[in-house]
C-alpha distance (Angstrom), angle and dihedral (degrees) to the residues before:
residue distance angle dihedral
X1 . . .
X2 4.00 . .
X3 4.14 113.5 .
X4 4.25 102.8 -99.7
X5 4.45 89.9 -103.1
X6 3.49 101.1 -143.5
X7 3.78 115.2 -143.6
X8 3.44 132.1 -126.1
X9 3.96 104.6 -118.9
X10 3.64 106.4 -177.5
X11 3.99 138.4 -25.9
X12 3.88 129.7 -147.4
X13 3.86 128.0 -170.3
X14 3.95 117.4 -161.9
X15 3.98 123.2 -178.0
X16 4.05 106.1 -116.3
X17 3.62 133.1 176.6
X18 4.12 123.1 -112.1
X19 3.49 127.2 -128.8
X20 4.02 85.4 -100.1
X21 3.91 87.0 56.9
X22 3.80 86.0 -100.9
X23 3.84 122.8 144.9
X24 3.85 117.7 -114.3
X25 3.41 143.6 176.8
X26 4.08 116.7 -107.4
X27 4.07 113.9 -163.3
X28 4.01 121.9 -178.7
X29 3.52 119.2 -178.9
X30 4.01 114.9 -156.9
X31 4.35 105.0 -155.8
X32 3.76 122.2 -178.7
X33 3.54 107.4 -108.1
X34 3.34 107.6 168.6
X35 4.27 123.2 -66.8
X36 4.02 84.2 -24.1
X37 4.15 129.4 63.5
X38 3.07 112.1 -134.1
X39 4.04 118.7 -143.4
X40 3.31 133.3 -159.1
X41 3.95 134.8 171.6
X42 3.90 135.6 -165.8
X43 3.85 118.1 -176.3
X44 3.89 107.9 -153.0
X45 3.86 118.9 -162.6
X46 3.88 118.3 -141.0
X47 4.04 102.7 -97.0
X48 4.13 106.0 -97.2
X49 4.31 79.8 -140.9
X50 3.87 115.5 117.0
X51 3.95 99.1 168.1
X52 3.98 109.4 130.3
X53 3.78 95.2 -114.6
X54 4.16 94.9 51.6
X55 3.76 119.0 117.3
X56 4.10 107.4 -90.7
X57 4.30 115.5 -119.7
X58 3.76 127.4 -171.0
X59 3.45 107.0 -114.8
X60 4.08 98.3 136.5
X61 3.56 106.9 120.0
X62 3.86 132.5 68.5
X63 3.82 128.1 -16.6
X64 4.02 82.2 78.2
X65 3.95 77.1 -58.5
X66 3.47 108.8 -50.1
X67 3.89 87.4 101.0
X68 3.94 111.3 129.2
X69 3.78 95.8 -146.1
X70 3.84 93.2 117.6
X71 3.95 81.5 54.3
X72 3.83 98.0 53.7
X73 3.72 92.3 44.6
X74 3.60 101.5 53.7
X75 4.42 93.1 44.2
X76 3.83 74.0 44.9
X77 3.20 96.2 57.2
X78 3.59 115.9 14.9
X79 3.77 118.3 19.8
X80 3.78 96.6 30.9
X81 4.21 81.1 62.1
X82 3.93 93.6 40.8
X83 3.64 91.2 58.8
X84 3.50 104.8 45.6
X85 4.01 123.5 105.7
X86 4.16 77.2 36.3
X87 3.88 125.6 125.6
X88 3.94 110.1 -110.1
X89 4.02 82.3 -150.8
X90 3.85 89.3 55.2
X91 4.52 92.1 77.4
X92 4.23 82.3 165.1
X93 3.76 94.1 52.1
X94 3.75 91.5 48.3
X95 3.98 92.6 47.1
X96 3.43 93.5 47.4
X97 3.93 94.7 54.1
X98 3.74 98.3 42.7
X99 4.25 90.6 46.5
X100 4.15 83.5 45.5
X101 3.99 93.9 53.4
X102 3.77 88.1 45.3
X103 3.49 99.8 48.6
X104 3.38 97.8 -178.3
X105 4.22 124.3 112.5
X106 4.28 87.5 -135.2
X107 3.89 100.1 33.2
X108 3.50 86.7 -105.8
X109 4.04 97.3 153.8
X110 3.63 104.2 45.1
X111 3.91 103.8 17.5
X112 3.83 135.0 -104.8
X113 3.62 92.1 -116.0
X114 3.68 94.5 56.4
X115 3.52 90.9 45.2
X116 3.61 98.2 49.6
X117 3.22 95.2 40.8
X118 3.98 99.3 58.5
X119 4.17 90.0 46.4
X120 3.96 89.5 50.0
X121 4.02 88.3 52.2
X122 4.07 86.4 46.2
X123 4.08 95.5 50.8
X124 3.68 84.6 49.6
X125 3.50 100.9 48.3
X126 3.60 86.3 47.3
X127 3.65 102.9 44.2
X128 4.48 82.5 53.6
X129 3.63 85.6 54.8
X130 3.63 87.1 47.7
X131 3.79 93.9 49.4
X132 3.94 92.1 -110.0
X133 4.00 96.8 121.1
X134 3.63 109.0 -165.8
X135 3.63 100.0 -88.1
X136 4.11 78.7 73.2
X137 3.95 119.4 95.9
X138 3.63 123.7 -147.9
X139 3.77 93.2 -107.1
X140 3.77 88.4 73.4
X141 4.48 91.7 51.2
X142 4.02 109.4 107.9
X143 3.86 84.7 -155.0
X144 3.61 91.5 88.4
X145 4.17 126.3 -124.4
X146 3.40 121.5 2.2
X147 3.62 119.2 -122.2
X148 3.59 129.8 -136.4
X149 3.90 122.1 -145.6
C-alpha cells in the first residue's frame, strides 16, 4: 500500500521582521492531509553574502532596501502556483519545479530567498506529515539526503 501523498494546497509569503529588526520572508504551505490542513511556515533571512558568485535575493524595496516585498510577490504569485497539485513528501519534485521556473544558475530571476524559502516551508510540512515536528533534524528522516534547490 502506497504512503497517503499529501498535496500541497496553497502557499502564501508575507514580509516579517527578524529578531535583529531585519525584514524576512515568511512562507506557509497549507497541504491536504486528510479532514485537517496542515500548516507550516519557514521565515528565511536575505543571505548577509555579497561575494560576486552568491545566489541573487530581492530585497530592493523599503527597509532602506532590504525590504523582501519583491520576494513575497513573486512566491505569491508565481512559485506558490507552480507548486501546487505537488506532494509535500516529494522535496526533489518541488526543487526541481521552483529551479525550472527560475531558470537561472544564481536565482537571479525570481530570488534565492523566495526560493528557499518556499522549499524550507515544503520539507517542513512534509517532515509533520512524516511525524518529524520541527524540533526534528534531517539526520533523523528515513527518506534519505536532503536536497538543496
Amino acid at each position: 500500500m502506497a504512503p497517503h501523498m499529501p498535496e500541497i494546497v496553497h502557499v502564501n509569503a508575507r514580509e516579517i521582521l527578524d529578531s535583529r529588526g531585519n525584514p524576512t520572508v515568511e512562507c506557509e504551505i497549507e497541504t491536504a492531509s486528510g479532514p485537517l490542513a496542515a500548516r507550516q511556515s519557514r521565515a528565511e533571512p536575505p543571505p548577509e553574502n555579497t561575494r560576486p558568485w552568491s545566489f541573487v535575493t530581492r530585497t530592493r524595496n523599503g527597509y532602506l532596501g532590504k525590504g523582501v516585498r519583491t520576494a513575497v510577490a513573486n512566491i505569491n504569485d508565481k512559485l506558490g502556483p507552480a507548486v501546487s497539485g505537488l506532494s509535500c513528501l516529494d522535496q526533489t519534485a518541488v526543487d526541481q519545479r521552483l529551479l525550472e521556473l527560475d531558470g537561472t544558475p544564481n536565482k537571479t530571476k525570481l530570488g534565492a530567498n523566495a526560493i528557499l524559502g518556499v522549499s524550507m516551508a515544503a520539507a517542513r510540512a512534509g517532515a509533520e506529515v512524516v511525524g518529524l515536528h520541527s524540533g526534528g533534524t534531517s539526520e533523523e528522516s528515513t527518506h534519505g539526503s536532503c536536497q538543496r534547490p
